[in-house]
N, CA, C and O of each residue as an XYZ file, in Angstrom:
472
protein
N     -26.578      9.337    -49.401
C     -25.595     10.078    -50.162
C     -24.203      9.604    -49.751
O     -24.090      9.289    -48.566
N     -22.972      9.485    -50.642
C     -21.878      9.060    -50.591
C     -21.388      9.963    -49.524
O     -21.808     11.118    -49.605
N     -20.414      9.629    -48.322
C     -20.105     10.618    -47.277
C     -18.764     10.958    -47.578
O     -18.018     11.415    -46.712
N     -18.385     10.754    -48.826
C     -17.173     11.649    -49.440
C     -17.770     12.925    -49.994
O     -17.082     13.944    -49.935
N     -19.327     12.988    -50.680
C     -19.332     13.610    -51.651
C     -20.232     14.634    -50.348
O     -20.831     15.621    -50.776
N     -20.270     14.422    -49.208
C     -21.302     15.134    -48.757
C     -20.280     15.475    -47.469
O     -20.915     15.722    -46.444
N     -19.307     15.517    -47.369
C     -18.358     15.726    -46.757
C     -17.267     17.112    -47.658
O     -16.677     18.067    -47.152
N     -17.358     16.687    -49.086
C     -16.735     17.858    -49.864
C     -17.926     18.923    -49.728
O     -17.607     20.101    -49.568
N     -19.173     18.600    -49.778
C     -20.546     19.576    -49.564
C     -20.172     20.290    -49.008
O     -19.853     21.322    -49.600
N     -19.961     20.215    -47.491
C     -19.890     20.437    -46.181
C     -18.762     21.567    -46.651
O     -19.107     22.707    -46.964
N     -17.406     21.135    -46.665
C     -16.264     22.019    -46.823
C     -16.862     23.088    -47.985
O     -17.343     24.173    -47.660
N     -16.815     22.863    -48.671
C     -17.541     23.771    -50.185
C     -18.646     24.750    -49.652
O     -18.668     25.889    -50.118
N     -19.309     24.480    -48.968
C     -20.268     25.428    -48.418
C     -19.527     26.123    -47.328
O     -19.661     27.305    -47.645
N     -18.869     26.094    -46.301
C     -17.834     26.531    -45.409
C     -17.071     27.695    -46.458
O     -17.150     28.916    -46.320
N     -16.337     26.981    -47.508
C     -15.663     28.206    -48.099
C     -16.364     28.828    -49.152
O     -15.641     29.421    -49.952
N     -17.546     28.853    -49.362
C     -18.902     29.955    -50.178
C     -19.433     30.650    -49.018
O     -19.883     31.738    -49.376
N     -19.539     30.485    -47.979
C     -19.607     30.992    -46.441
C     -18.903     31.979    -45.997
O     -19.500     32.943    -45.517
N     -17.784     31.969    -46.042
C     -16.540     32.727    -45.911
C     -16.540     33.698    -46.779
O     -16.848     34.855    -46.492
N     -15.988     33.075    -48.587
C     -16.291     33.947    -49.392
C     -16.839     35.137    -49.610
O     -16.387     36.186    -50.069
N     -17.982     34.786    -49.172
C     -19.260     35.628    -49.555
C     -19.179     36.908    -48.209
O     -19.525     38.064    -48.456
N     -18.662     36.478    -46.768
C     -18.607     37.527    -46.049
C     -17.530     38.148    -46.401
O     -17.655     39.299    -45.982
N     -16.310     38.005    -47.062
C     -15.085     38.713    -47.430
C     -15.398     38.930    -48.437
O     -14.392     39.483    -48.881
N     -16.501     38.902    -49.653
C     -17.170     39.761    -50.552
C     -17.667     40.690    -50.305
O     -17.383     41.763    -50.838
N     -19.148     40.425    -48.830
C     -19.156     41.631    -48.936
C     -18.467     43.025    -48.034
O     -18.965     44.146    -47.935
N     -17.477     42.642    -47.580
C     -16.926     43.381    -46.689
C     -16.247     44.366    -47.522
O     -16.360     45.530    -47.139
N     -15.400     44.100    -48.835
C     -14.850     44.173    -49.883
C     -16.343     45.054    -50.515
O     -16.044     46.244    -50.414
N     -17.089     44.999    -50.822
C     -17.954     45.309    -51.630
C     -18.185     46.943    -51.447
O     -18.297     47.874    -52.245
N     -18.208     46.774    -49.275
C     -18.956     48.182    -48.426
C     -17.697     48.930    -48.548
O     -17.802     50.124    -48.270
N     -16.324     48.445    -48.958
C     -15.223     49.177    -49.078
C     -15.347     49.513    -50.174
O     -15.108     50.719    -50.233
N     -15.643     49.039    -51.291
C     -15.652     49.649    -52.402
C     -16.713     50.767    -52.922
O     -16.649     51.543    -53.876
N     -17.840     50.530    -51.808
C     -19.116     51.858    -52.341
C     -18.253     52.739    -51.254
O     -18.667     53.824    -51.664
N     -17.595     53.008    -50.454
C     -17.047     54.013    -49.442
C     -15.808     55.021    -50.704
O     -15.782     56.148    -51.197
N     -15.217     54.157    -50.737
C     -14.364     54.998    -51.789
C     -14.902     55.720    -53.130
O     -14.598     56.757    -53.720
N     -16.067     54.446    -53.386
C     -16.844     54.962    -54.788
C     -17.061     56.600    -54.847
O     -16.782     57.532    -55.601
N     -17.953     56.300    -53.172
C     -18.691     57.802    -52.793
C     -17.649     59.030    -52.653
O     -17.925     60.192    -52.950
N     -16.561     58.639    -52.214
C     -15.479     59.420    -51.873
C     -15.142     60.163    -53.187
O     -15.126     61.392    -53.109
N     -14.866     59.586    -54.400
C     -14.052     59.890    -54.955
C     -15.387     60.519    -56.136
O     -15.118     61.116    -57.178
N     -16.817     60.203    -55.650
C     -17.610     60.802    -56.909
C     -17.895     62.974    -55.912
O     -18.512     63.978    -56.269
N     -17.191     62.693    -54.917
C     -17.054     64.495    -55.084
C     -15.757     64.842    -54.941
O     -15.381     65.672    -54.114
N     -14.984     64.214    -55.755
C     -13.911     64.832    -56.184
C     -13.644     64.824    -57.477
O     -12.958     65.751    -57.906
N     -13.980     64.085    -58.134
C     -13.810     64.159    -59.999
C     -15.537     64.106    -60.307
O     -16.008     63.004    -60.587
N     -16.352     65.171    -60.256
C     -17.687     65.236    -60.609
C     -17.739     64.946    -62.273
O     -18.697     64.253    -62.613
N     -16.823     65.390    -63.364
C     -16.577     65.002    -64.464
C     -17.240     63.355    -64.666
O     -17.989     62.976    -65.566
N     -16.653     62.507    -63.441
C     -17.692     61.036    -63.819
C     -18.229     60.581    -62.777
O     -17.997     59.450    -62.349
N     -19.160     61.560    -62.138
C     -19.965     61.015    -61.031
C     -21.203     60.701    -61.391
O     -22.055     60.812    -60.509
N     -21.578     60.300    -62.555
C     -22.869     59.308    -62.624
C     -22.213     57.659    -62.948
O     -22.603     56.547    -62.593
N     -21.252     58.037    -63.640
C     -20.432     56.660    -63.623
C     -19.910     56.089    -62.381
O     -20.348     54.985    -62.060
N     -18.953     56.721    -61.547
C     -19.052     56.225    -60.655
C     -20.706     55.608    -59.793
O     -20.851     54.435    -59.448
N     -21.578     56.491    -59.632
C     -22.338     55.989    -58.861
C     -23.700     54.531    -59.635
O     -24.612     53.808    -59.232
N     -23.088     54.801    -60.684
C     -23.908     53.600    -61.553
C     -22.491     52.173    -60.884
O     -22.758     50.981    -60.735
N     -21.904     52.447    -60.770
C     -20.631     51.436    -60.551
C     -20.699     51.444    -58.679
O     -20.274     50.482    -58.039
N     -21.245     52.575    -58.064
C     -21.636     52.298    -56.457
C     -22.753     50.910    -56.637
O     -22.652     49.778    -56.165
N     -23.529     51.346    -57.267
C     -25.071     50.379    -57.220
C     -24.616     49.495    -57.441
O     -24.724     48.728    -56.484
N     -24.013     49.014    -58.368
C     -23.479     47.559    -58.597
C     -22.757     47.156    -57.668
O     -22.476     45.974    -57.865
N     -22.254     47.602    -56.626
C     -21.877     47.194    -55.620
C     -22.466     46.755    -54.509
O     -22.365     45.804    -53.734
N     -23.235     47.904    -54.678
C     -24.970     47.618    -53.371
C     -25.262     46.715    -53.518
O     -25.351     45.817    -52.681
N     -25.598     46.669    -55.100
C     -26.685     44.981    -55.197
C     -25.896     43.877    -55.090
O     -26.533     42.839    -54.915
N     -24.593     43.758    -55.145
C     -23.611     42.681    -55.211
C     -23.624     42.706    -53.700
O     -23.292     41.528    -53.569
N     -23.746     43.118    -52.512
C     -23.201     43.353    -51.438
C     -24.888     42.641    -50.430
O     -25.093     42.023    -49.385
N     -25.435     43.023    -51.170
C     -27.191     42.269    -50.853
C     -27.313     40.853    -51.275
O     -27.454     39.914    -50.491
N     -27.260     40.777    -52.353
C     -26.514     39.550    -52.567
C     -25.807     38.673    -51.960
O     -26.165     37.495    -51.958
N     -24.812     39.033    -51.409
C     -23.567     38.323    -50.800
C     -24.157     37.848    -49.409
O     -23.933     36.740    -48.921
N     -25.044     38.961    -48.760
C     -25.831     39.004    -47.397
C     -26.877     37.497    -47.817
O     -26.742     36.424    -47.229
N     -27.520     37.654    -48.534
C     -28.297     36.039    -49.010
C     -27.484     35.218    -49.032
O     -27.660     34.383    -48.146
N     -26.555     35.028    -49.708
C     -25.357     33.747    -49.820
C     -25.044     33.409    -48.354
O     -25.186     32.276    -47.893
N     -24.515     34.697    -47.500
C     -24.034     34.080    -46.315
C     -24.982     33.952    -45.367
O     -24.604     33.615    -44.245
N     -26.575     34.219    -45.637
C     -27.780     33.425    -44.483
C     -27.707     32.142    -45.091
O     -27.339     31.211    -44.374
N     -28.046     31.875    -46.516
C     -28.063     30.386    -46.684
C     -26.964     29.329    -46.882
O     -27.044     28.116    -47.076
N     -26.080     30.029    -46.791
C     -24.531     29.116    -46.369
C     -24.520     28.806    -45.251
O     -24.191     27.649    -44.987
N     -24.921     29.842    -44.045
C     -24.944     29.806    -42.740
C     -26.211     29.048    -42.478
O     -25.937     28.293    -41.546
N     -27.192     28.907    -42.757
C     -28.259     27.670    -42.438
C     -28.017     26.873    -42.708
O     -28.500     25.984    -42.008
N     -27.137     26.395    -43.845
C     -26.623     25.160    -43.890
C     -25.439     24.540    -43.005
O     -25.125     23.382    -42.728
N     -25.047     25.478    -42.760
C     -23.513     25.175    -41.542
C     -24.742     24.561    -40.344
O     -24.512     23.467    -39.829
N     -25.631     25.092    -40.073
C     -26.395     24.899    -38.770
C     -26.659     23.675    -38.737
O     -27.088     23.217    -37.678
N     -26.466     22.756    -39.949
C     -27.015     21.093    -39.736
C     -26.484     20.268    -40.092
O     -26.813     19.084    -40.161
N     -25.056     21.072    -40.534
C     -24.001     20.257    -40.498
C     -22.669     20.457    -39.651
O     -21.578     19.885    -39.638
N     -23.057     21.185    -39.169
C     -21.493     21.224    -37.859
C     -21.405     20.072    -36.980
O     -22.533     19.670    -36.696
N     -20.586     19.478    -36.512
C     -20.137     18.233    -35.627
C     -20.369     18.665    -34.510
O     -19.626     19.590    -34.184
N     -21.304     18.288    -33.592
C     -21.687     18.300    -32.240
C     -20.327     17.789    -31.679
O     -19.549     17.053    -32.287
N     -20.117     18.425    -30.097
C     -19.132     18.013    -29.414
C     -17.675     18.154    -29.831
O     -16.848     17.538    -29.159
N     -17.253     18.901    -30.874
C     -15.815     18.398    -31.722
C     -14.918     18.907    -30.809
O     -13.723     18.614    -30.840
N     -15.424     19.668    -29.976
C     -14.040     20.488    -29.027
C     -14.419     20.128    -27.673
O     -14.443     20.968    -26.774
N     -14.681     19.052    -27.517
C     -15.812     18.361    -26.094
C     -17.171     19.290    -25.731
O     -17.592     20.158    -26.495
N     -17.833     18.931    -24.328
C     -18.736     19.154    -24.230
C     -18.766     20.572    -23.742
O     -19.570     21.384    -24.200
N     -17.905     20.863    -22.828
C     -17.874     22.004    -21.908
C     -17.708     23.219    -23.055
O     -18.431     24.193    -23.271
N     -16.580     22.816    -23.647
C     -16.346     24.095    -24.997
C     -17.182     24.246    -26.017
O     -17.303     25.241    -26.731
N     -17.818     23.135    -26.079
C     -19.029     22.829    -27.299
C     -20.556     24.378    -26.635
O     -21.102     25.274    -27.279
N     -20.680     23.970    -25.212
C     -21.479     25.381    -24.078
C     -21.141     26.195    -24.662
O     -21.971     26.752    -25.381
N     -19.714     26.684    -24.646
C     -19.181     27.996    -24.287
C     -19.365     28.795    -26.157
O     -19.773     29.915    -26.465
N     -18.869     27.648    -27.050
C     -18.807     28.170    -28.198
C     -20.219     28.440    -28.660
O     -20.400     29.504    -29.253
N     -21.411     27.503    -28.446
C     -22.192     27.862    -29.535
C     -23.507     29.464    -28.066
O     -24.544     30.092    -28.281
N     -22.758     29.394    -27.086
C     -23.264     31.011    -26.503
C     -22.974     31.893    -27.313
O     -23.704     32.707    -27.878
N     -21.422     31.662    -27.399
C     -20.780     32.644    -28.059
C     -21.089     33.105    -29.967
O     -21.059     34.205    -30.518
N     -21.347     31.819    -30.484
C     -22.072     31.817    -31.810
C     -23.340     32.849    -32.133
O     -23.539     33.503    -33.157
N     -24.116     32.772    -30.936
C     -25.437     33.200    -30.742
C     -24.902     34.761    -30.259
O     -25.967     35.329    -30.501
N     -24.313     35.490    -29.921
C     -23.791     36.464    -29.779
C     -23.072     36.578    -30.965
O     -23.391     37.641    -31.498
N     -22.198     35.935    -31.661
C     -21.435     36.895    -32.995
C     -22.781     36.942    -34.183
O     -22.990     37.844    -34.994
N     -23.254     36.194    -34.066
C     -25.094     36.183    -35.189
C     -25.459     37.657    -34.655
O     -24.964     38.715    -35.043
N     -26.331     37.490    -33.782
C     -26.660     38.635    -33.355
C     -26.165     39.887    -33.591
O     -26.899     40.871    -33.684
N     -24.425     39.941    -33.740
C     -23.666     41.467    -33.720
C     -23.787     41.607    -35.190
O     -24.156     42.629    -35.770
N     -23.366     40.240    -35.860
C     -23.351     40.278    -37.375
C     -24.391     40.838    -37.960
O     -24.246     41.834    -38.669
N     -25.951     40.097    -37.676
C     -26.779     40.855    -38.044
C     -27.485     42.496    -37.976
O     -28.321     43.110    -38.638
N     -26.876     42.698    -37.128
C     -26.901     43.960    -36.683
C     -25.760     44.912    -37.208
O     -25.759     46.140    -37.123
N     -24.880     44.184    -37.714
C     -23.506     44.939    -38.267
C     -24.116     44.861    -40.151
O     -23.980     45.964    -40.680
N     -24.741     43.723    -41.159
C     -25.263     43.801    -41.759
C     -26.175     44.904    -42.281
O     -26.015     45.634    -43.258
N     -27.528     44.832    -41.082
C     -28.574     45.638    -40.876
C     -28.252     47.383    -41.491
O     -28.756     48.158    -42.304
N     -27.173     47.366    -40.582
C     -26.332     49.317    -40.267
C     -25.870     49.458    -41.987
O     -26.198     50.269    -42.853
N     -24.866     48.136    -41.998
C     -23.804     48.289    -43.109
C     -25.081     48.359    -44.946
O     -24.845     48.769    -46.083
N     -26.339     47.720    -44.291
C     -26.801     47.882    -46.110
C     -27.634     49.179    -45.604
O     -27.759     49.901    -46.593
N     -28.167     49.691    -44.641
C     -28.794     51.029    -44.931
C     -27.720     52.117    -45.392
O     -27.820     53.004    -46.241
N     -26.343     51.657    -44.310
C     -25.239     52.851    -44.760
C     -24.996     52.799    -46.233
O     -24.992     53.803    -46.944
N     -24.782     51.511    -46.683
C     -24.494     51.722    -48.627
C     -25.880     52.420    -48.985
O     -25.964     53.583    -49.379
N     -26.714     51.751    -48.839
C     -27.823     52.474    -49.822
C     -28.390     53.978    -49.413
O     -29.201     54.630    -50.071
N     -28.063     54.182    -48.759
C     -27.456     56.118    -48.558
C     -26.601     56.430    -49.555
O     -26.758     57.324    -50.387
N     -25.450     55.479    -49.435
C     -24.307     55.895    -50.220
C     -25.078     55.699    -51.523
O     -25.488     56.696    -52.117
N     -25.251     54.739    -51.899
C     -25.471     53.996    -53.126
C     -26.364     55.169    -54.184
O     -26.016     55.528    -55.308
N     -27.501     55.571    -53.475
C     -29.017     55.987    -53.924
C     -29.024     57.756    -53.654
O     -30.042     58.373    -53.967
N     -27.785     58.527    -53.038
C     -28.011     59.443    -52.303
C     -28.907     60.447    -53.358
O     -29.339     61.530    -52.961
């Protein structure tokens, strides 16, 4: 493969990577308020909560985009780019923000779909 065109890959998947976690971060903010505001104007609280769900599922969604964006980062990141010693320290530290993430994920789609489904 041309290593221009698989080099724009690389970046392009990095920012669908990103994206997609500032989607759904954006998304769990938007079923929080959804919920908020469907017991205060009950007049359109099936609308609102038809407009929560679409958020849920957009927000599940986004959680797929950023495992398989993020498996792809895994085989294309540059070994060594910050030398060896920092290259240790960062990918410990990688393996610890995965871990919190997934676990911050995990919390964040049972908490919507409470919200979402109540």
């Amino acid at each position: 493969m041309n290593k221009k065109i698989r080099n724009a890959g690389i970046v392009l998947n990095g920012f669908v990577h990103d994206f997609a976690t500032g989607y759904w971060l954006s998304g769990m903010i938007a079923i929080y308020f959804l919920h908020q505001f469907q017991g205060k104007y009950i007049q359109v609280h099936n609308v609102l909560g038809i407009i929560e769900r679409f958020f849920f599922w957009n927000t599940i969604t986004a959680v797929v985009v950023i495992f398989a964006t993020g498996g792809v980062r895994t085989f294309t990141y540059v070994d060594n780019f910050f030398g060896q010693e920092a290259e240790k320290i960062r990918r410990k530290m990688l393996v610890a923000k995965h871990v919190a993430l997934i676990l911050i994920f995990t919390a964040g789609g049972y908490w919507a779909f409470k919200m979402a489904f109540h």
